[in-house]
C-alpha positions, 0 to 999 in steps of 0.5 A, spaced: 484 432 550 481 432 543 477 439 545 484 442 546 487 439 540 482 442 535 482 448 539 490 449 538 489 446 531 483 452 530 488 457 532 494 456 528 489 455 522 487 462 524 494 465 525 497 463 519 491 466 514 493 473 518 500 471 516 498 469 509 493 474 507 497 481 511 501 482 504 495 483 500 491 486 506 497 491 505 496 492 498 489 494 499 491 500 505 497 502 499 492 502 494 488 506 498 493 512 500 495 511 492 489 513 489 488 519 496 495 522 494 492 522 486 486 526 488 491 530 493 495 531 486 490 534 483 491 541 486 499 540 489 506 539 485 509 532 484 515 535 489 508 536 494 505 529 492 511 525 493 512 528 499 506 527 502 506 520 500 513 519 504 510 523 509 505 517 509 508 510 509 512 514 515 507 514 520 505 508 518 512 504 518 513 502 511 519 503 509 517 505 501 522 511 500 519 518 495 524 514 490 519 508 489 514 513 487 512 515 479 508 521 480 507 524 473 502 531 473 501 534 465 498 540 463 491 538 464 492 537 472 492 529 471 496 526 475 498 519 474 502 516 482 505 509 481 509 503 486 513 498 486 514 494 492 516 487 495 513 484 501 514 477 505 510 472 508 514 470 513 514 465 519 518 465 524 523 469 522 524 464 515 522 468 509 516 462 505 515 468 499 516 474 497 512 478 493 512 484 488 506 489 488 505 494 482 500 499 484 497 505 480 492 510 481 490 516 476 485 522 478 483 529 474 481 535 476 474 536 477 472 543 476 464 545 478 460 547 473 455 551 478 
């Protein structure tokens, strides 16, 4: 019986750091296709970019529409991308926090100098 009981308890502890640590695992993803879409940038337009990036939270189910995006490029092809977002820790339907992430990324254009 005590086997059972600290396997269960084992278990719920594993559940709930997957519920707890998912946010941030997220943001780590987002940054990631952040900083892809800066490199993308580099070569395309804002509007190219813009699209790309709602394009992509698309097909991953994320509901960040083109509006949540900064995407600023100047004249010297650097390309600066921003986003705004809120995320929930949520446990049985019952939201225990919400959190609000920022995430930047900025890439300029390589040239090769061969």
């Amino acid at each position: 019986m005590k086997q059972i009981f600290a396997i269960a308890i084992m278990v719920l502890s594993v559940w709930l750091g997957i519920v707890f640590v998912r946010p941030y695992w997220d943001r780590h993803l987002l940054q990631l296709d952040i900083e892809e879409a800066a490199i993308y940038g580099t070569k395309k337009s804002e509007g190219e970019v813009r699209r790309f990036l709602v394009n992509k939270m698309k097909k991953k189910g994320r509901d960040i529409t083109g509006d949540n995006f900064l995407v600023v490029k100047n004249d010297r092809n650097t390309v600066y991308v921003k986003v705004s977002y809120s995320d929930e820790v949520k446990i049985a339907g019952r939201t225990l926090k919400k959190l609000r992430f920022t995430l930047e990324a900025e890439e300029k254009e390589v040239k090769n100098g061969f």
